[in-house]
PDB file of the backbone (N, CA, C, O) and the ligand in Angstrom, with CONECT records:
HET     ZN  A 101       1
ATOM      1  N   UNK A   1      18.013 -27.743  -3.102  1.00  0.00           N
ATOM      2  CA  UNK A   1      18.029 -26.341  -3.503  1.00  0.00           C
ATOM      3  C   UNK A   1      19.464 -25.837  -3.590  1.00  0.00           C
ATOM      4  O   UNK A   1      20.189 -25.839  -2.595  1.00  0.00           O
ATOM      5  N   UNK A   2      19.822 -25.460  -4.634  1.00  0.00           N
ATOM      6  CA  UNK A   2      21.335 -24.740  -4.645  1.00  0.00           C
ATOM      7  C   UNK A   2      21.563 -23.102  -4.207  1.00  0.00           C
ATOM      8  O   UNK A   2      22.667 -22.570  -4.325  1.00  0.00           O
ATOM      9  N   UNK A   3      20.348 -22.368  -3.680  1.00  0.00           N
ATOM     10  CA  UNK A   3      20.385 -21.347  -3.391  1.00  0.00           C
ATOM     11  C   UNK A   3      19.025 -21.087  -2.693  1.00  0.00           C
ATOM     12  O   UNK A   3      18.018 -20.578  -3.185  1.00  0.00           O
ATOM     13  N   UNK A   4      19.217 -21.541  -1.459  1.00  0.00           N
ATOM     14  CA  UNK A   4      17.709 -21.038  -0.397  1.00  0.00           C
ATOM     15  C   UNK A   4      17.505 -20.063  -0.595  1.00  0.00           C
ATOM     16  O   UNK A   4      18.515 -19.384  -0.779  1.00  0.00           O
ATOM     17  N   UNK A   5      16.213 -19.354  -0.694  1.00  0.00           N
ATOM     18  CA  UNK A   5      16.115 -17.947  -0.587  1.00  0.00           C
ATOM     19  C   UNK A   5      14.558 -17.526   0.127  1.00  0.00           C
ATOM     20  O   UNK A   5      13.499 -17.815  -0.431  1.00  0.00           O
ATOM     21  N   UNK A   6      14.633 -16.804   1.439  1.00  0.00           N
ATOM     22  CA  UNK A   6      13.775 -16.660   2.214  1.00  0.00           C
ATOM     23  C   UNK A   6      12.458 -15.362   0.975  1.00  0.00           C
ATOM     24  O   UNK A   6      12.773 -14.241   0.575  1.00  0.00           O
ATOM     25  N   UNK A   7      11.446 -15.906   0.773  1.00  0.00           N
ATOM     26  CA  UNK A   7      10.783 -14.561   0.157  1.00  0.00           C
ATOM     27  C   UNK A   7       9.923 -13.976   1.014  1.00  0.00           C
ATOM     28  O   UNK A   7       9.097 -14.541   1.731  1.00  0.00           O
ATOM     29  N   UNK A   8      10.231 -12.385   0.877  1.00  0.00           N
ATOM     30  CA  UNK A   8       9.911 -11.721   1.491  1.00  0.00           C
ATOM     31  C   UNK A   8       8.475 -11.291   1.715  1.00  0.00           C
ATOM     32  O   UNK A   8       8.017 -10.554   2.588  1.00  0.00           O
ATOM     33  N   UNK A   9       7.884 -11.913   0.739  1.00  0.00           N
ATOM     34  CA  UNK A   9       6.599 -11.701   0.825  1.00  0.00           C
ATOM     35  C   UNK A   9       5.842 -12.580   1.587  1.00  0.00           C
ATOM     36  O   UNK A   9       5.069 -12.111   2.423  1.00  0.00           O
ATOM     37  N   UNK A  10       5.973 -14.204   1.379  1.00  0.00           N
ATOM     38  CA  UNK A  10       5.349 -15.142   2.126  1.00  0.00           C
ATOM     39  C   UNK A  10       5.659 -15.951   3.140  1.00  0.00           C
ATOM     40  O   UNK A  10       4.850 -16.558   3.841  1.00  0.00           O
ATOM     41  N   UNK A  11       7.598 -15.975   3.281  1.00  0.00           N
ATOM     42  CA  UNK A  11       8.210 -16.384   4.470  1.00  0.00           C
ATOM     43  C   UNK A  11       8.020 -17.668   3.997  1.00  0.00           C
ATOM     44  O   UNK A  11       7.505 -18.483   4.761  1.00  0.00           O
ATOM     45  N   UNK A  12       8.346 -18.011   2.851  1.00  0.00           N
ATOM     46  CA  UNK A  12       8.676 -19.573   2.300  1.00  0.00           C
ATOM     47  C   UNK A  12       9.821 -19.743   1.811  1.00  0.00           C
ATOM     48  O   UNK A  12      10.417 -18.673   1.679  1.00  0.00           O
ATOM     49  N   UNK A  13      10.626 -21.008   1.347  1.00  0.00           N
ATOM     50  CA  UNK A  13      12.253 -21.088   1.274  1.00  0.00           C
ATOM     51  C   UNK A  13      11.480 -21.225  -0.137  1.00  0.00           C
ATOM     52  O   UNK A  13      10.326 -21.627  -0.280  1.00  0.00           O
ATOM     53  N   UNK A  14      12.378 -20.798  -1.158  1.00  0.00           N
ATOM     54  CA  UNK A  14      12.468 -21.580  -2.551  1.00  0.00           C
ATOM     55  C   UNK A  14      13.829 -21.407  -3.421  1.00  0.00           C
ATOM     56  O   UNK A  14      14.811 -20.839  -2.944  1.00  0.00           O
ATOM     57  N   UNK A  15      13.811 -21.853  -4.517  1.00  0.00           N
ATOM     58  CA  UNK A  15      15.683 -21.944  -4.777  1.00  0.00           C
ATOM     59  C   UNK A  15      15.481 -19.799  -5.431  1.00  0.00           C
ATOM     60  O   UNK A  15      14.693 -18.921  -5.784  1.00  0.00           O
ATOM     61  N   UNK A  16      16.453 -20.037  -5.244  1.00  0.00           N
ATOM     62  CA  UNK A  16      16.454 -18.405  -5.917  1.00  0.00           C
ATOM     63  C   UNK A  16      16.746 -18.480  -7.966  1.00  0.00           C
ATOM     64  O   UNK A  16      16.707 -17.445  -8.631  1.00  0.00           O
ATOM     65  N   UNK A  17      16.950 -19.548  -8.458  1.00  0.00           N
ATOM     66  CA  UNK A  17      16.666 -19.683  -9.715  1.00  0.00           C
ATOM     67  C   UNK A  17      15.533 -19.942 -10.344  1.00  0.00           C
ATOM     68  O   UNK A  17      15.334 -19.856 -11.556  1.00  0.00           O
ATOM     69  N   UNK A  18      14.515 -20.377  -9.211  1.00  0.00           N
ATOM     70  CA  UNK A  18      13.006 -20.622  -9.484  1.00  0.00           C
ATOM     71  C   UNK A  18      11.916 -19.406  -9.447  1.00  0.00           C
ATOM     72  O   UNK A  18      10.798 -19.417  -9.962  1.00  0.00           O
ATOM     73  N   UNK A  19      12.736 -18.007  -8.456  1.00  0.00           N
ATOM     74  CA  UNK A  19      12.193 -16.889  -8.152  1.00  0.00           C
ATOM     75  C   UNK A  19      12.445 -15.361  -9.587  1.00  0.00           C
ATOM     76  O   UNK A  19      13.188 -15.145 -10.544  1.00  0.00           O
ATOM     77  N   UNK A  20      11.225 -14.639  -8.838  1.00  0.00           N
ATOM     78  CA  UNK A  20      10.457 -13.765  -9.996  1.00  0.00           C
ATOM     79  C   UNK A  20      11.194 -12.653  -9.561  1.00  0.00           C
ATOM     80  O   UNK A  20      11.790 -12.738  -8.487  1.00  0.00           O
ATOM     81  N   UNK A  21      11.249 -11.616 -10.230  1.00  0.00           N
ATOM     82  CA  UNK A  21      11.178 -10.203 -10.007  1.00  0.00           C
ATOM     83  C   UNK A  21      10.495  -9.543  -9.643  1.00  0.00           C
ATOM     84  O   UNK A  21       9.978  -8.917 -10.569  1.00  0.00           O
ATOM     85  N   UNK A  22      10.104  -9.250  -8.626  1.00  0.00           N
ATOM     86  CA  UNK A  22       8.811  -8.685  -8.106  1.00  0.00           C
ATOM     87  C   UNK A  22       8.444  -6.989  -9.147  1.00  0.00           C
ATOM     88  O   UNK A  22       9.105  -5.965  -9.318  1.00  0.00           O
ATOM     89  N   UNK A  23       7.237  -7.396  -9.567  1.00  0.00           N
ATOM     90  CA  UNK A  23       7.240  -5.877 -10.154  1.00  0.00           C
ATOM     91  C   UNK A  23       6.074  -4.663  -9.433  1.00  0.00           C
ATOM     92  O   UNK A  23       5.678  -3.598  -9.906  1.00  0.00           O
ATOM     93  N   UNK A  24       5.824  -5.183  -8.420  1.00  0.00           N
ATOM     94  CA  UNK A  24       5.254  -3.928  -7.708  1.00  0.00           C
ATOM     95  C   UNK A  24       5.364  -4.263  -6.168  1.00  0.00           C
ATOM     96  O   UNK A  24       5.505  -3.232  -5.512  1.00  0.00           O
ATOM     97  N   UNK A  25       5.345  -5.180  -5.563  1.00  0.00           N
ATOM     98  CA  UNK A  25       4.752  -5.313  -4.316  1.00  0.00           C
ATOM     99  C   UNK A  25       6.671  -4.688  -3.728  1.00  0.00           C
ATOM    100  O   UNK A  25       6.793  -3.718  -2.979  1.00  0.00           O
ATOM    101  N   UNK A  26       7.685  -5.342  -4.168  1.00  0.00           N
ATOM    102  CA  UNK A  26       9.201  -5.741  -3.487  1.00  0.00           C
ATOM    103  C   UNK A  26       9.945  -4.522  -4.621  1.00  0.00           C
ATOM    104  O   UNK A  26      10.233  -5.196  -5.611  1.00  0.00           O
ATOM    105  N   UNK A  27      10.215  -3.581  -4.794  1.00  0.00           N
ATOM    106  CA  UNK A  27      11.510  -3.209  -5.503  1.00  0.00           C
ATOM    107  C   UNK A  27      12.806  -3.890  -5.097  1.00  0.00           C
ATOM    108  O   UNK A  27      13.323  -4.063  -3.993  1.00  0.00           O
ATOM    109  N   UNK A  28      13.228  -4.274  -6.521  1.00  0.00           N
ATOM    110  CA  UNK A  28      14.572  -5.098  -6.530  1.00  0.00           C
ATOM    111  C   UNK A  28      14.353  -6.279  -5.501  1.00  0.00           C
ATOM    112  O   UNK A  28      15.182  -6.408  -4.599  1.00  0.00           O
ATOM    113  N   UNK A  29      13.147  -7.257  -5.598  1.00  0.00           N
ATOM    114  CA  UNK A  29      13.553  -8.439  -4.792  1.00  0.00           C
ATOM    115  C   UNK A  29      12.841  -9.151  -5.746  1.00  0.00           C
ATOM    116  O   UNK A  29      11.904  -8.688  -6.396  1.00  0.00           O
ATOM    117  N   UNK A  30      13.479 -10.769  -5.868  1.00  0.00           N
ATOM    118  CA  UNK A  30      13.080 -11.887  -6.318  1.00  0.00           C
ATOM    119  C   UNK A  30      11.904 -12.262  -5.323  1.00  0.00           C
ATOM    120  O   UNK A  30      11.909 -12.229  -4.093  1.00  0.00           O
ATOM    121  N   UNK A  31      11.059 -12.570  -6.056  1.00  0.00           N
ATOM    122  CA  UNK A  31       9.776 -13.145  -4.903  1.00  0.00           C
ATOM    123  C   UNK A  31       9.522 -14.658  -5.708  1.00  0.00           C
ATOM    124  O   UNK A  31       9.745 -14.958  -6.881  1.00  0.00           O
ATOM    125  N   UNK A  32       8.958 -15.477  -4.572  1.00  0.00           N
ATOM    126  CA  UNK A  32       8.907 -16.905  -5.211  1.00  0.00           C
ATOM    127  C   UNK A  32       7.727 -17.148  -5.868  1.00  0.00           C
ATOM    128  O   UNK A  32       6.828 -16.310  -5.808  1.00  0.00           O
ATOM    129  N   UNK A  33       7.560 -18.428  -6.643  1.00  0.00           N
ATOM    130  CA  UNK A  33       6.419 -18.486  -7.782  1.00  0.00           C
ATOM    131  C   UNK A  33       5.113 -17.886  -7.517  1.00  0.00           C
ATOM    132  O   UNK A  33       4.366 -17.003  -7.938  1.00  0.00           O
ATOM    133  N   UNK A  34       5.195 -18.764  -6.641  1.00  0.00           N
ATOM    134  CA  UNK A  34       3.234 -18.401  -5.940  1.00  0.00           C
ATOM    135  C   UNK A  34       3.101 -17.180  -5.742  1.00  0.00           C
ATOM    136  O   UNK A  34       2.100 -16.642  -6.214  1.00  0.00           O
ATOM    137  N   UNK A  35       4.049 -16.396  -5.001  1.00  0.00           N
ATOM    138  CA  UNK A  35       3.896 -14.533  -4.972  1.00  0.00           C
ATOM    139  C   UNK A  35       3.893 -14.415  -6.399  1.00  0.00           C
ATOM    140  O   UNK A  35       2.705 -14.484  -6.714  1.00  0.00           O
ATOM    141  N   UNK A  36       4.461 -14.299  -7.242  1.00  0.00           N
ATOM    142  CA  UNK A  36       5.042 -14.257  -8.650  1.00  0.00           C
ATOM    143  C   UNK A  36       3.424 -14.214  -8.898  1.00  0.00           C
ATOM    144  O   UNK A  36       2.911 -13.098  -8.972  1.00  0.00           O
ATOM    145  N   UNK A  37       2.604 -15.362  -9.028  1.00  0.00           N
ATOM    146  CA  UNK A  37       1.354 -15.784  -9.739  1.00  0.00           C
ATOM    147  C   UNK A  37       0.237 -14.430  -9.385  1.00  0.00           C
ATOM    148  O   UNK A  37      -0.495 -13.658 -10.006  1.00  0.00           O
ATOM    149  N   UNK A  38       0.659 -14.727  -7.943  1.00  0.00           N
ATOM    150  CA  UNK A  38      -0.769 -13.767  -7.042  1.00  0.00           C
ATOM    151  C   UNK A  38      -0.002 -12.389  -7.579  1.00  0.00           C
ATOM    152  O   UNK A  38      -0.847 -12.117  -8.432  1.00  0.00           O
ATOM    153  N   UNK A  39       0.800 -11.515  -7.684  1.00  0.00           N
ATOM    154  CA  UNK A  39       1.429 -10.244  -8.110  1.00  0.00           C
ATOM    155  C   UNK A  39       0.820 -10.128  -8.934  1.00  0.00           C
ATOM    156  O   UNK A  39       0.028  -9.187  -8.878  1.00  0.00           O
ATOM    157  N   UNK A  40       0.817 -10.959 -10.126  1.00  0.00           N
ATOM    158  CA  UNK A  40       0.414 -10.789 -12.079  1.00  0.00           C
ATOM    159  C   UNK A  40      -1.168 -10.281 -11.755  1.00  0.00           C
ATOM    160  O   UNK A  40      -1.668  -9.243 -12.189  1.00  0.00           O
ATOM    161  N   UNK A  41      -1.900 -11.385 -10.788  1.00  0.00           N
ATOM    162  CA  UNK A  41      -3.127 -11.471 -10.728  1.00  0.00           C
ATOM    163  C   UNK A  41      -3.474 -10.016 -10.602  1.00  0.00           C
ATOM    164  O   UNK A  41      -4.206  -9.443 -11.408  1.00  0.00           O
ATOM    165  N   UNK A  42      -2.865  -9.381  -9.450  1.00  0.00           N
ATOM    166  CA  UNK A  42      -3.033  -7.874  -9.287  1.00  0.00           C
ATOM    167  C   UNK A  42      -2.812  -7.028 -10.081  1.00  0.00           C
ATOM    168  O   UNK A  42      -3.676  -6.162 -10.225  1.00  0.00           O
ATOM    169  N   UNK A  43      -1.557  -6.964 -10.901  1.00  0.00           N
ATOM    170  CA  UNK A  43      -1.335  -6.476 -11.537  1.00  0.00           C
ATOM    171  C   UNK A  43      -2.523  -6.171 -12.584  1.00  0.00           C
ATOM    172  O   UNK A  43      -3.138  -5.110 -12.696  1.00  0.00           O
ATOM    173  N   UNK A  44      -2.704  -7.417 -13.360  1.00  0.00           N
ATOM    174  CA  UNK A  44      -4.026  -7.237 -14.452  1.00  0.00           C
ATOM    175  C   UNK A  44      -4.848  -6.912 -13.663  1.00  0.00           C
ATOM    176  O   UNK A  44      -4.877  -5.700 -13.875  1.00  0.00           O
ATOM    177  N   UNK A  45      -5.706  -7.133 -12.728  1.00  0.00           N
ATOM    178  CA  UNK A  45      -6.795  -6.222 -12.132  1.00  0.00           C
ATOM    179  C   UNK A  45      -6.505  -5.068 -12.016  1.00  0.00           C
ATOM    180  O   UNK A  45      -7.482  -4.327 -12.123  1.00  0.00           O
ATOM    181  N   UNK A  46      -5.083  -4.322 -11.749  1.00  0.00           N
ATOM    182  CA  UNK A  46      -4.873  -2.719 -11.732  1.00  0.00           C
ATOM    183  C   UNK A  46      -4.886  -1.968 -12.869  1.00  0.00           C
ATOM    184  O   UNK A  46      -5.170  -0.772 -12.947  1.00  0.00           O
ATOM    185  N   UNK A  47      -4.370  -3.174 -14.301  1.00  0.00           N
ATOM    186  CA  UNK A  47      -4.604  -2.340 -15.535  1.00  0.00           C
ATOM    187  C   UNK A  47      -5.807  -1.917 -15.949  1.00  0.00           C
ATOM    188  O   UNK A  47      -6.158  -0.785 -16.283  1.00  0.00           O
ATOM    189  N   UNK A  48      -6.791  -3.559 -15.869  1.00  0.00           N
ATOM    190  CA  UNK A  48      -7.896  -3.592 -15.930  1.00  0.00           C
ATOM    191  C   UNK A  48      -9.126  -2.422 -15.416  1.00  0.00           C
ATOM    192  O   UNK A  48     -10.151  -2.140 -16.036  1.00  0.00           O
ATOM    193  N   UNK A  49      -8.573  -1.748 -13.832  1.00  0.00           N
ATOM    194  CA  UNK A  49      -9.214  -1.189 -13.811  1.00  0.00           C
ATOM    195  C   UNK A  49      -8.790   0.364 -14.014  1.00  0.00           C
ATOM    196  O   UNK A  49      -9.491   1.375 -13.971  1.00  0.00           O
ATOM    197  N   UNK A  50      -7.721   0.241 -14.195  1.00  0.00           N
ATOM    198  CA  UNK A  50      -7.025   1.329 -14.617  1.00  0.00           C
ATOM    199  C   UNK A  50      -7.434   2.185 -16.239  1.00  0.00           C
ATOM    200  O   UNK A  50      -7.384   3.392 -16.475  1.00  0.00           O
ATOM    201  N   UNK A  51      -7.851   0.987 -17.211  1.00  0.00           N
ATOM    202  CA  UNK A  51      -8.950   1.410 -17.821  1.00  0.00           C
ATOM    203  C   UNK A  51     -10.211   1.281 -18.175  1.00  0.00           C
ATOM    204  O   UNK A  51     -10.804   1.591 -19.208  1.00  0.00           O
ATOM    205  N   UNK A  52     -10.608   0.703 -17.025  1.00  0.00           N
ATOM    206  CA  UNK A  52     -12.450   1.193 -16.748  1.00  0.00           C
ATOM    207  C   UNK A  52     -12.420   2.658 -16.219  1.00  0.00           C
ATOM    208  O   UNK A  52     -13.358   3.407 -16.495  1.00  0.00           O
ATOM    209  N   UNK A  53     -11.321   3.109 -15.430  1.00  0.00           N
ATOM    210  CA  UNK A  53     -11.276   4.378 -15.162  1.00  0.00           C
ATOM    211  C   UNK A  53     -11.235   5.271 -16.199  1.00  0.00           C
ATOM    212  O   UNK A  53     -11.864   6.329 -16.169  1.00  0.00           O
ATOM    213  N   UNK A  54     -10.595   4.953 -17.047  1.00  0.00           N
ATOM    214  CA  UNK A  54     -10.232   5.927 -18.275  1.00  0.00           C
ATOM    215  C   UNK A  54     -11.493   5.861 -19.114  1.00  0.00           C
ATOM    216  O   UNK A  54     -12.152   6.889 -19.267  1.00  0.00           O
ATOM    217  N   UNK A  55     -11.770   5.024 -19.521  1.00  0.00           N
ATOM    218  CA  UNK A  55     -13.188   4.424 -20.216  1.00  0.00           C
ATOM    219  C   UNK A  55     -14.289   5.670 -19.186  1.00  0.00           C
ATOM    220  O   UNK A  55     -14.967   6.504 -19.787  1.00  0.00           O
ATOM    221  N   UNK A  56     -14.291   5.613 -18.116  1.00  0.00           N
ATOM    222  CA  UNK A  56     -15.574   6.173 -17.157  1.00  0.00           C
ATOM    223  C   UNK A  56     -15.292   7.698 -17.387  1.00  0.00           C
ATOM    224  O   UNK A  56     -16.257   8.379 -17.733  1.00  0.00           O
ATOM    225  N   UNK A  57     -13.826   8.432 -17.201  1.00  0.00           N
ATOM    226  CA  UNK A  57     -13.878   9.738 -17.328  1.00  0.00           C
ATOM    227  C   UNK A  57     -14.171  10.229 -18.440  1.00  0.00           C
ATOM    228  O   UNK A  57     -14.653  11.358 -18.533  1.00  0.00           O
ATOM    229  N   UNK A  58     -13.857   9.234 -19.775  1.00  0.00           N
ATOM    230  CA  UNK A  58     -14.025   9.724 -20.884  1.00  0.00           C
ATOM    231  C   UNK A  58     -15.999   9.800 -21.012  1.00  0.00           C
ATOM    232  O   UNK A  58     -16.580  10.741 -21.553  1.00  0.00           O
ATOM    233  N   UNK A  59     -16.565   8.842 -20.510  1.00  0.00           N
ATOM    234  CA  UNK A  59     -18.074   8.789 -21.199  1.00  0.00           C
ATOM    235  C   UNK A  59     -18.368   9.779 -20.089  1.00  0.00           C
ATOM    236  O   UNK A  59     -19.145  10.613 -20.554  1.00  0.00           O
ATOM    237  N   UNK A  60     -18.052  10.081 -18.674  1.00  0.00           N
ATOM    238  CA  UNK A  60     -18.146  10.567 -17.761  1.00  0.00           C
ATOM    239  C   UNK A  60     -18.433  12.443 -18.528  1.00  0.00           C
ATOM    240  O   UNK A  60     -19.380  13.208 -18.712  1.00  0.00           O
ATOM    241  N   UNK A  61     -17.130  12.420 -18.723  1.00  0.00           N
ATOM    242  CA  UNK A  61     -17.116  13.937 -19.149  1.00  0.00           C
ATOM    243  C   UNK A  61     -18.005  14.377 -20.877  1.00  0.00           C
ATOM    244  O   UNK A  61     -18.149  15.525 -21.298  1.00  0.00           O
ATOM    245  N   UNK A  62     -18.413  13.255 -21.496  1.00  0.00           N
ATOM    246  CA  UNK A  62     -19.193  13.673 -22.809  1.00  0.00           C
ATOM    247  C   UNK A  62     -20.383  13.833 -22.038  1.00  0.00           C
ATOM    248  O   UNK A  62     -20.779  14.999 -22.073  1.00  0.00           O
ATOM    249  N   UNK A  63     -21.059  13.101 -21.386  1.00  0.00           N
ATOM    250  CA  UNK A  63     -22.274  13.127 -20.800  1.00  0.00           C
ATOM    251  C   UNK A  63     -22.225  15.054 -19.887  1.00  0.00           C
ATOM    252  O   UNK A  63     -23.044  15.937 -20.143  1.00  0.00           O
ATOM    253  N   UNK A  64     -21.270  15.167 -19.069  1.00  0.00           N
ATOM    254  CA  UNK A  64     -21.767  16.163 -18.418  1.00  0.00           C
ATOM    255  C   UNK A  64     -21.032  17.396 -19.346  1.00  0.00           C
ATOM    256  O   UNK A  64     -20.980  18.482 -18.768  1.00  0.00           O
ATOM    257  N   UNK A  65     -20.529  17.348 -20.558  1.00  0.00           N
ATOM    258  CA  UNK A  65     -20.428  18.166 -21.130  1.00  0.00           C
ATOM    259  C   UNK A  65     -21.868  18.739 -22.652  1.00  0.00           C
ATOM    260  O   UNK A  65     -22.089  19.786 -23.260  1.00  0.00           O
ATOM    261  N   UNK A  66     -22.431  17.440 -22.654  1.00  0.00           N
ATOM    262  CA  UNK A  66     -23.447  17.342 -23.810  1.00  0.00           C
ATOM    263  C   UNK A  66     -24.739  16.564 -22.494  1.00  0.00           C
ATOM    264  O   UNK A  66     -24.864  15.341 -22.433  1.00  0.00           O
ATOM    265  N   UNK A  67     -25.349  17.268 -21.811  1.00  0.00           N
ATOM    266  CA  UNK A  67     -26.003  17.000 -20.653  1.00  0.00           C
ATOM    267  C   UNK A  67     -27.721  16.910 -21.458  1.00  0.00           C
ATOM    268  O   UNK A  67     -28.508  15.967 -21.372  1.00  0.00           O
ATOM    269  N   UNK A  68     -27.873  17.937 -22.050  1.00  0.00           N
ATOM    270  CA  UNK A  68     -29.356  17.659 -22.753  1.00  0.00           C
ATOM    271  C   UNK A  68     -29.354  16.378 -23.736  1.00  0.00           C
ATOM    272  O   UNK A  68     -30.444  15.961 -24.127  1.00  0.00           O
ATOM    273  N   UNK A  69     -28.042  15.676 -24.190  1.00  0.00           N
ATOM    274  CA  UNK A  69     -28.330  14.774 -25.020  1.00  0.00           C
ATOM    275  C   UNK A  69     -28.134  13.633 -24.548  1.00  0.00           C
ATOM    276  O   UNK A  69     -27.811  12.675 -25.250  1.00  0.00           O
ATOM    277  N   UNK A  70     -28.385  13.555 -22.681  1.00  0.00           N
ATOM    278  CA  UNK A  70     -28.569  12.553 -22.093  1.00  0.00           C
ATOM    279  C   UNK A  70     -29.401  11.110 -22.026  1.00  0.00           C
ATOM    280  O   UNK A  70     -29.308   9.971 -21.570  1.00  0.00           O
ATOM    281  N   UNK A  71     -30.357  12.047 -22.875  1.00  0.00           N
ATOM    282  CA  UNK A  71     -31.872  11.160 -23.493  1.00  0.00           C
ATOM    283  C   UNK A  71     -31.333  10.180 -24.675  1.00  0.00           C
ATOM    284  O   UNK A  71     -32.061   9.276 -25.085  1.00  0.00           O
ATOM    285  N   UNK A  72     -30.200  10.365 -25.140  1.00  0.00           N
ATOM    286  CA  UNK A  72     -29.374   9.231 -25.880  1.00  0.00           C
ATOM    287  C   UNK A  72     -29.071   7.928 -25.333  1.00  0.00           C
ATOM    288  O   UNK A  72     -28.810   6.859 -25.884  1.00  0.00           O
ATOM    289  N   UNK A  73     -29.153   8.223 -24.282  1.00  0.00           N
ATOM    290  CA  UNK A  73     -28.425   6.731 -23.283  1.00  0.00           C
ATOM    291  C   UNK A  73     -29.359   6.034 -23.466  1.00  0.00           C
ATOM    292  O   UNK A  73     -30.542   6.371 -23.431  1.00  0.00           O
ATOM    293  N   UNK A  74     -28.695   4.465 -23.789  1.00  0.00           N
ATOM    294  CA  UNK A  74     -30.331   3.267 -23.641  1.00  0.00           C
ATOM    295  C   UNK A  74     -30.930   3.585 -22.187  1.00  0.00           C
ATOM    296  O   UNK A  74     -30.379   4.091 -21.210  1.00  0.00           O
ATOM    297  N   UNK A  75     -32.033   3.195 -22.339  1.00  0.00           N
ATOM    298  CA  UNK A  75     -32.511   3.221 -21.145  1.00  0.00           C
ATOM    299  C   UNK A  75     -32.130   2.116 -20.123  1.00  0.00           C
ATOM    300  O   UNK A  75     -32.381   2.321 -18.935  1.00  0.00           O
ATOM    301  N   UNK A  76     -31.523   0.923 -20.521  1.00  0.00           N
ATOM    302  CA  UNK A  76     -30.467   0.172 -19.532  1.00  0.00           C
ATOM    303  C   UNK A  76     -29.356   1.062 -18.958  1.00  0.00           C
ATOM    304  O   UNK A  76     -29.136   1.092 -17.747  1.00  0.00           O
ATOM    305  N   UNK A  77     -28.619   1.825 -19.898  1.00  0.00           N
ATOM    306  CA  UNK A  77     -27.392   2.500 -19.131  1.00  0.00           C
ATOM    307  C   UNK A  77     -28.205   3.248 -18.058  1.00  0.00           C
ATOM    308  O   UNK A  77     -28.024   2.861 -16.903  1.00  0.00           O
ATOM    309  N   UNK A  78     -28.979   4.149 -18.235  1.00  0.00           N
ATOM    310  CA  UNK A  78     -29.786   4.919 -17.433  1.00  0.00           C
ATOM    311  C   UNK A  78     -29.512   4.597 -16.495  1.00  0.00           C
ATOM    312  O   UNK A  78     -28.686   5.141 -15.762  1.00  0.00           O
ATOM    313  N   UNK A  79     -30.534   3.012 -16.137  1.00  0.00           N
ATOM    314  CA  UNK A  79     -31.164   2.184 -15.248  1.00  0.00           C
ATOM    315  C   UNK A  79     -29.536   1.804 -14.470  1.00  0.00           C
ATOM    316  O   UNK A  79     -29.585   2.185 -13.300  1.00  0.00           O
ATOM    317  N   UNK A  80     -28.735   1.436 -14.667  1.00  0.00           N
ATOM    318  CA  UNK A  80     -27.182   1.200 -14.593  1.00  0.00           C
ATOM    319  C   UNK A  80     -26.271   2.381 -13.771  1.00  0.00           C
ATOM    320  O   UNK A  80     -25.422   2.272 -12.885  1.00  0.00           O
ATOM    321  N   UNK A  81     -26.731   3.329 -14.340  1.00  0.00           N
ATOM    322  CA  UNK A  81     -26.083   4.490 -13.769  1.00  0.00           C
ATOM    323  C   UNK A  81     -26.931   4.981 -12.742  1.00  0.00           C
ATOM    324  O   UNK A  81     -26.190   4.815 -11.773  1.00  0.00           O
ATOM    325  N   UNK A  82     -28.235   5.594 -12.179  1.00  0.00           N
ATOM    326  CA  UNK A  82     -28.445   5.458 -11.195  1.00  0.00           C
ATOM    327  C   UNK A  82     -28.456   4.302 -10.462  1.00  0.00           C
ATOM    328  O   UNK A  82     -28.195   4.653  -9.311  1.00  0.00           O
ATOM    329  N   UNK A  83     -28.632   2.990 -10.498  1.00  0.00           N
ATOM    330  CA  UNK A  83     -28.143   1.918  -9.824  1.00  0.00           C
ATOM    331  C   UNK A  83     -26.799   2.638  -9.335  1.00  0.00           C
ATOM    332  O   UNK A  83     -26.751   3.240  -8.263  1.00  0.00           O
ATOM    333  N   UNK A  84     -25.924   2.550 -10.038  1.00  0.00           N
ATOM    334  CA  UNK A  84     -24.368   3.020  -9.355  1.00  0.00           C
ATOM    335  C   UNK A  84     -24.884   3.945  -8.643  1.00  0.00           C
ATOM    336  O   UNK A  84     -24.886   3.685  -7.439  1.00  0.00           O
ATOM    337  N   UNK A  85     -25.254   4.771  -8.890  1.00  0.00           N
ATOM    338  CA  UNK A  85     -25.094   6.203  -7.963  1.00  0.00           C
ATOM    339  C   UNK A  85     -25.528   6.045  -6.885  1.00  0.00           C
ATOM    340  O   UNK A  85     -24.970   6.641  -5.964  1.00  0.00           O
ATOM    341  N   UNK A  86     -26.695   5.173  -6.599  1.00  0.00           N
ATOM    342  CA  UNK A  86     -27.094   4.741  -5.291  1.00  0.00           C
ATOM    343  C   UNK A  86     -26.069   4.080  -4.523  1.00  0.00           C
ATOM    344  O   UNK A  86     -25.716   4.553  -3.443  1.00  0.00           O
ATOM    345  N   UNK A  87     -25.481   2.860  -5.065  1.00  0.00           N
ATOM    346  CA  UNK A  87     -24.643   2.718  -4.068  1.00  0.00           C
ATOM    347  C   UNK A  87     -23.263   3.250  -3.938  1.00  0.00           C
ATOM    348  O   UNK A  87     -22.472   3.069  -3.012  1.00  0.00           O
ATOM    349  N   UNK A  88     -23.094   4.031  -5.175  1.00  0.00           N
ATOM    350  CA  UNK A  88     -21.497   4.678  -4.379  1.00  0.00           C
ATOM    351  C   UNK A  88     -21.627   5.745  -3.458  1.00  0.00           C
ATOM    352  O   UNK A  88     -20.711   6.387  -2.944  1.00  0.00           O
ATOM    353  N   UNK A  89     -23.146   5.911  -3.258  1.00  0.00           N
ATOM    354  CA  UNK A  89     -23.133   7.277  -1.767  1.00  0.00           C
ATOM    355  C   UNK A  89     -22.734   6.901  -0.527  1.00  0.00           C
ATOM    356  O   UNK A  89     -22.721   7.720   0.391  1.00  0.00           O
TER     357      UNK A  89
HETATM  358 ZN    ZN A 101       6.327 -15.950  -1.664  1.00  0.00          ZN2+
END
């Protein structure tokens, strides 16, 4: 290794030319591959759900703004949406 570098995330040595930029977990620290891999992983799950959220407020708010034309929904979404509602109480 021409440049040990302790990462701060997992407490493993790796060269510091092999290390990432951490883009959320470390501001301004190189983190090593494997953090690097598992970070991305999160990352896309945060966009990901970042717009199922957006996706949900948007159908969220047509529904309780156009409430009588609820009878539009397949009757799977229906079935789907009280399912949810049960268990997010
Ligand atoms: Zn690491």
């Amino acid at each position: 290794m021409e440049e040990p570098t302790l990462c701060i995330h997992c407490d493993e040595w790796f060269d510091l030319s092999d290390g990432y930029g951490s883009e959320k977990w470390h501001d301004n620290t190189i983190i090593c591959r494997n953090c690097h891999i598992k970070e991305e992983v999160e990352i896309e799950a945060d966009d990901r759900w970042e717009s199922i959220n957006i996706d949900l407020v948007n159908a969220l708010y047509d529904l309780d703004k156009e409430k009588e034309l609820a009878n539009r929904l397949q009757p799977c979404n229906k079935a789907k949406i009280l399912l949810l509602a049960e268990l997010l109480k």
